[in-house]
N, C-alpha and C positions, 0 to 999 in steps of 0.2 A: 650610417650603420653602426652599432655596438654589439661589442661583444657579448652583453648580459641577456642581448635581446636575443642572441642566436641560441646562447647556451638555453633560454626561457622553453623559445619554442622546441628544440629539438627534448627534453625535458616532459613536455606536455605531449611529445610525442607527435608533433607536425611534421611534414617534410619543408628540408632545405630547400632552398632555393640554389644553382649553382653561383650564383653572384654572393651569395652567404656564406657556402665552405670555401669560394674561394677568398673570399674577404679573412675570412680563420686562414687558413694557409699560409695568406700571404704575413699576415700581422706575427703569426707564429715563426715565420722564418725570419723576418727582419729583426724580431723581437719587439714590436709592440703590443702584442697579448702575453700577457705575464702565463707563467708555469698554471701559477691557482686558478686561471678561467680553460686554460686547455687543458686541467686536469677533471674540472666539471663537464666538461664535454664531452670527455671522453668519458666520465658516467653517466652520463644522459644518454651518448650510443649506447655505452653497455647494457642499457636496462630497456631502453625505446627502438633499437634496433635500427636499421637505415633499409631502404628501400633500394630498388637495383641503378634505379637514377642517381640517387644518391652515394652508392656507393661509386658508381663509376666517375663520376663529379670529383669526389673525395680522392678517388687516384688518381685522374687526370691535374688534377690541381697540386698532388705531388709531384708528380712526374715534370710540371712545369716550375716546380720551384731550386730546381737546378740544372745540370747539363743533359741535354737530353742528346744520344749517339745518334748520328745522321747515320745510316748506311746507305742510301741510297746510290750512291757510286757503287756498289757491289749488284754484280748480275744477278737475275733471278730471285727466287722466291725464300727469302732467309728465314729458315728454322731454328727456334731455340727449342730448348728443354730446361723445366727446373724440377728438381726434386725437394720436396719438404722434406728431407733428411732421417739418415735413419746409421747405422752403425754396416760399415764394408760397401758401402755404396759407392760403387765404381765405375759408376754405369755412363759415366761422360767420357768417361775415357776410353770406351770401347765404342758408344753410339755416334762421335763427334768423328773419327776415319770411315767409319761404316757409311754414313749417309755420305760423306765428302767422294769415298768411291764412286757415288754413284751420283756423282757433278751436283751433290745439292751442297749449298754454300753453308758450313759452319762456322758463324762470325759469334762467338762466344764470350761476353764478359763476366767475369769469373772472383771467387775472393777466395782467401783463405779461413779457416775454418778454426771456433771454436767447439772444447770438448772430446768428444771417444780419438777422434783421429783428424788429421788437418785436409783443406779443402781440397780443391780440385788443381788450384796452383801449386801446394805444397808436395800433392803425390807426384804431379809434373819436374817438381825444381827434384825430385830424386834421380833428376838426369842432370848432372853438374853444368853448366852455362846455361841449361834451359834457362829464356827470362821472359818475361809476362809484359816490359816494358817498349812499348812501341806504339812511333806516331800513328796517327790516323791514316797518312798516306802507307806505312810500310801496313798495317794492317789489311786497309782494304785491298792491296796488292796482294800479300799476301791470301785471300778468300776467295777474288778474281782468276787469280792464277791458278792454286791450287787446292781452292774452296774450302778448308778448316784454316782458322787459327784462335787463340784465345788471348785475351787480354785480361789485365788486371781492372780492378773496379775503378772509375773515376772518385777522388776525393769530394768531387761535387755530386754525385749522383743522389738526387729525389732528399736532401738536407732536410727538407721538413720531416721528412720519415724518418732519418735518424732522432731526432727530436720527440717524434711521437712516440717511438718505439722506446726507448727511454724512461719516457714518463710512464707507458704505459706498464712496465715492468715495477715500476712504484706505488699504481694505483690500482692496484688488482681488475687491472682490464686486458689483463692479458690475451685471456681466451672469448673477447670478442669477435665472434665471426666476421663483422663488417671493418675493424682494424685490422684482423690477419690478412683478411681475402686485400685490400686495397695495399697493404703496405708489400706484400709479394709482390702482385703485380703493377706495382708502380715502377719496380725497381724492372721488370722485365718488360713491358712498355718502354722506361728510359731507355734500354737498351737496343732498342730501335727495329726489333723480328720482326716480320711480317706476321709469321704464325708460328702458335705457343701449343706445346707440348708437356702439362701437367704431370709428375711420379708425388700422388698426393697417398704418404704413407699411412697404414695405421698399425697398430698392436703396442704391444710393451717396448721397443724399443723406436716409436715416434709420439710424436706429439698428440695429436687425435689416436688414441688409444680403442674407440670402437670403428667400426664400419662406421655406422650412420653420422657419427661425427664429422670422419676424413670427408663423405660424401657430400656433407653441407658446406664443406670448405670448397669441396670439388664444385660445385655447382656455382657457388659463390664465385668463384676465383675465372670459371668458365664463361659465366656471363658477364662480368665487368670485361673479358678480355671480346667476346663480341661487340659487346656495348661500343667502345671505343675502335673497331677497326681491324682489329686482331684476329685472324682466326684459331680459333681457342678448344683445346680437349682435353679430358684428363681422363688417368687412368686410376683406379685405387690398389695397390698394391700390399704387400703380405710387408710386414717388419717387427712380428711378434719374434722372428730368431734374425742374427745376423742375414745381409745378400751375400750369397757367395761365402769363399772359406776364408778368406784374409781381412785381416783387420789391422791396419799400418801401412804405412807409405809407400814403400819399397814393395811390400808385398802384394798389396792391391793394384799398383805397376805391374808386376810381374804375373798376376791373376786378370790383371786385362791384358796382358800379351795375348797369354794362354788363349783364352778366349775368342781374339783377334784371329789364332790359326785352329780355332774349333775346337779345342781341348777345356775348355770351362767349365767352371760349375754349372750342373744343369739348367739352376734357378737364376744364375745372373745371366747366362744365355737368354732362358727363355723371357726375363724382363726385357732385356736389350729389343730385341726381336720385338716384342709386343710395341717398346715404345716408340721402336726404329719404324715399323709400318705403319704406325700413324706419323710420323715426320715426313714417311715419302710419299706418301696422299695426300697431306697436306701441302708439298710442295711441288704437286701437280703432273710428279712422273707415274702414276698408275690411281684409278678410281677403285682399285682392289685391295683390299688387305691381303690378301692371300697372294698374289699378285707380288705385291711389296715385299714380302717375307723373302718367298722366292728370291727378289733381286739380292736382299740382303744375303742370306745365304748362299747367293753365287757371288759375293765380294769377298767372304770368307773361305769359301771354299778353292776362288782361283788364285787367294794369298794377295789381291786387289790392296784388299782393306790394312792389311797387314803393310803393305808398303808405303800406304796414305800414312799412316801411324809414322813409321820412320822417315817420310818425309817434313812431317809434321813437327817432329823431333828436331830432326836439322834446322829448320828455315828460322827456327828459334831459340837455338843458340846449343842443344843438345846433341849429346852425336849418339846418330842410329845406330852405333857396331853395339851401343848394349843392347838393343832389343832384340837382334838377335843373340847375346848372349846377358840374360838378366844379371848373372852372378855379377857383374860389374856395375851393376845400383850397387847402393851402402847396404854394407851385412854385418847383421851384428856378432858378435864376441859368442855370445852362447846359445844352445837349443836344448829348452828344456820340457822332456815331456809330460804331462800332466794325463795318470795312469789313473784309468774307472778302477773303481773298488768291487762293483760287483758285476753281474749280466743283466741284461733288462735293451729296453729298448729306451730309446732318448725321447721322454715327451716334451720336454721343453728346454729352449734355452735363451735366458732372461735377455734379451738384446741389450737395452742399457744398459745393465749390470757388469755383460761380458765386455761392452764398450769401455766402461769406468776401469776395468781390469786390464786391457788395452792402454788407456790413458794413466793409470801408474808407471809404466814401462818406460816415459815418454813420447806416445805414439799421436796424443794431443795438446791440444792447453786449456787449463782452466781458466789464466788471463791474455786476454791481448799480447801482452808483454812475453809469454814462456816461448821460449825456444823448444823446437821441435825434434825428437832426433827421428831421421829418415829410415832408420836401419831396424825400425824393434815393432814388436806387433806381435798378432796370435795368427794361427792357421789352425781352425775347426778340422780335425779329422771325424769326426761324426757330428750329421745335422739330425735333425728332429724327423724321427720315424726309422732311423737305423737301427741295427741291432747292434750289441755292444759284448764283450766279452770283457771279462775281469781281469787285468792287467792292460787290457788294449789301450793304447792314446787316446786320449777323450781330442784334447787341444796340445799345438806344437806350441811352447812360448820361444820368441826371439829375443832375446835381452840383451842388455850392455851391463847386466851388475848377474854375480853370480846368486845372488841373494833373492831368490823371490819367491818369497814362501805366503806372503799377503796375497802375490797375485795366486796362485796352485790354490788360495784357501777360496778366493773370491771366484774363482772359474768353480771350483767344486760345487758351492754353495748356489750356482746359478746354471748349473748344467743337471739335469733333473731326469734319472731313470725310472721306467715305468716296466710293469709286463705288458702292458698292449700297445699294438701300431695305433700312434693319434692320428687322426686327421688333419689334414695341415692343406692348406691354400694359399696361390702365390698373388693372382690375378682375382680379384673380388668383382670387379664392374667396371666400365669405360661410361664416360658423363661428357655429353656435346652441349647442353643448356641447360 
C-alpha cells in the first residue's frame, strides 16, 4: 500500500477503504508519512468530502493510535457531554453533580482551555488543592462510589489527532466537516462513555456561526458516534451572546453554585436542564424527557445536587466550606462598572468580542504557556432583550490592575443598544442521526 495511491483515490473522490485510513493513521503517527502527503489528504477530504463509513473509520483509527480509557470497572451506563465551546460556559460544572445525584456515573476527562477564559479544570483548580491527577484505580473508585469525578487529559490521548489538527490549521482545512466531526469524537470515544451528549454551539461567539452549519457538524458528529457503538445526541444551542452572566473562573465557580441551589441565570439553567435530560434517557433512568427534568429539578431543589458538588470538591483535594461560602475562591483587588450611555434595549452582545475583553484581564490564554489568574473576569448585568437605563451597569469588571480603560472601550463597543425587543433563542433543535 502507498501513500500517493490513497491521497490519488480519495482526490478523485473514491471511498477509502478502512485498511487505507488506517494504513494513513498509522504511518502518520509513527512518522512515516511525511507532513507534505498528510497535508494532500487532508485537501482531497476538504474538497471530495468522506462518507459516514468513512468518517467513522477515520476516528476509530484515531482513537486507536493512543491510550484509549477502559472504564469499564465503573457501574452502569457512563455519560459524557462535550460542548464545541462558546464564552461563560459552565455548563459541566453544574450538569456533572446534577446527573451524579441521581446515581448516573460522571467519569469526565477534561483539559484546560485556550482563549476568552480557561477550561473546565482551571474553573475547578479555583478551589486551592483541587487536582485533576489520579490513578485509574482512585478514579474509578472514586465514580463507583460517589458517581462524578473528573480527570485531566492523558498525554497520549488520540496523538494522531494532535497531528492532524496541527496541520490542519496550516493548510486551510480547518473547517472541514469530516476533520471537525472525527477529530472531536475521537477524543470522546477515547474516553471511554457509553453514551455522548453533544452542546454544538452556533452564533458570533462559536465556531459554526449559522444554524445550518452547527447542524451539519451536529449530524456529522451524531452519526460517527452511532456508527461506532456510542449512543449519540446533540443539541444546537444559542452562543450569539455570552451563557449565563460570568465570564472568568472564580466567577463562573460561583454562577454554578448559584445555579446548583436554583438561583441561576435563566438561560444556563435552562441549557443544563435541556442537556441534563437527555443524559438521564440516555442512561436508561426514565424514557421521558419531561420525566428527566422533573428528576433534575428535584436534585436542586432537595439541595441533593448541591451536596454531590461539595462532595465532589472534597474527594479531590478541594475543601467544600467555600461553596458554601464563594467569597473564599480568589477575588480580585477591584470592581469596576461599566455605565450605558444612553436607554434603549440591548440588541446584541458580540460573544467573542466580550470574551477577548474578558481574556485582557487575565481570565484566559492566548498561549499554552500564559498563566491564568483565577480571580478577574466580567459579570453581565444586562443580556440581550433587557431594557437599559442611562447610567445603569451594562457589565461588572473584576480586575487585578486599576487601569482598564481598553477593556470599558472593548465591552462598549460590543455591547449594542437598540429601541426594540430582539428576538433571541436559546434551544434551535436536538439531532439523534
Amino acid at each position: 500500500m502507498r501513500m500517493v495511491d490513497i491521497i490519488e483515490k480519495k482526490r478523485n473522490g473514491k471511498e477509502l477503504s478502512k485498511d487505507e485510513i488506517e494504513f494513513f493513521i498509522d504511518g502518520l503517527t509513527n512518522g512515516t508519512i511525511p507532513d507534505y502527503q498528510a497535508s494532500a489528504f487532508l485537501m482531497a477530504v476538504y474538497f471530495q468530502d468522506m462518507s459516514d463509513e468513512e468518517r467513522a473509520n477515520l476516528t476509530l483509527a484515531m482513537v486507536h493510535s493512543g491510550d484509549v480509557i477502559d472504564l469499564s470497572n465503573i457501574e452502569g451506563i457512563k455519560v459524557d457531554k462535550h460542548s464545541t465551546g462558546g464564552v461563560g460556559d459552565t455548563t459541566t460544572l453544574v450538569l456533572a453533580p446534577l446527573v451524579a445525584a441521581l446515581d448516573i456515573p460522571f467519569a469526565k476527562m477534561s483539559g484546560r482551555g485556550l482563549g476568552h477564559t480557561g477550561g473546565t479544570i482551571d474553573k475547578l483548580e479555583a478551589f486551592a488543592g483541587f487536582h485533576v491527577e489520579l490513578t485509574d484505580e482512585e478514579f474509578t473508585e472514586m465514580v463507583n462510589r460517589d458517581k462524578i469525578s473528573v480527570i485531566g487529559q492523558s498525554g497520549n490521548l488520540t496523538p494522531a489527532d494532535k497531528k492532524l489538527y496541527a496541520l490542519r490549521d496550516v493548510t486551510a482545512t480547518v473547517s472541514s466537516i469530516p476533520l471537525i466531526a472525527s477529530s472531536i469524537m475521537s477524543k470522546k470515544i477515547a474516553a471511554g462513555a457509553d453514551a455522548i451528549v453533544l452542546d454544538v454551539k452556533t452564533g458570533a461567539g462559536a465556531f459554526m456561526k449559522t444554524e445550518e452549519d452547527a447542524a451539519e457538524l451536529a449530524s456529522a458528529m451524531v452519526r460517527i458516534g452511532n456508527l461506532v457503538g456510542r449512543n449519540t445526541m446533540a443539541i444546537i444551542s444559542d452562543m450569539s451572546q455570552p451563557l449565563g452572566n460570568a465570564i472568568g473562573n472564580s466567577l463562573e465557580v460561583q454562577e454554578a453554585i448559584d445555579t446548583l441551589q436554583g438561583n441561576g441565570p435563566e438561560d444556563l439553567t435552562e441549557l443544563v436542564l435541556t442537556l441534563g435530560s437527555q443524559m438521564v434517557v440516555l442512561a436508561g433512568k426514565t424514557d421521558s424527557l419531561v420525566k428527566a427534568r422533573e428528576l433534575l429539578q428535584g436534585v436542586i431543589t432537595d439541595g441533593s445536587a448541591l451536596v454531590k458538588f461539595k462532595q465532589f470538591i472534597k474527594n479531590q483535594g478541594g475543601n467544600p466550606a467555600w461553596v458554601d461560602d464563594p467569597k473564599l475562591l480568589p477575588q480580585a483587588n477591584f470592581e469596576i462598572e461599566v455605565i450605558s450611555d444612553s436607554d434603549g434595549f440591548v440588541s446584541e452582545i458580540v460573544a467573542d468580542n466580550i470574551g477577548v475583553a474578558a481574556m485582557k484581564l487575565g481570565a484566559g490564554r492566548e498561549t499554552k504557556e500564559d498563566d491564568i489568574d483565577l480571580a478577574v473576569g466580567l459579570v453581565l448585568r444586562k443580556k440581550v432583550g433587557d431594557q437599559v437605563k442611562k447610567g445603569e451597569s451594562l457589565v461588572t469588571i473584576f480586575a487585578n490592575r486599576e487601569e482598564v480603560e481598553d477593556v470599558v472601550t472593548m465591552i462598549k463597543e460590543n455591547i449594542r443598544l437598540g429601541s426594540d425587543v430582539p428576538e433571541s433563542k436559546l434551544i434551535y433543535r436536538e439531532i439523534h442521526n
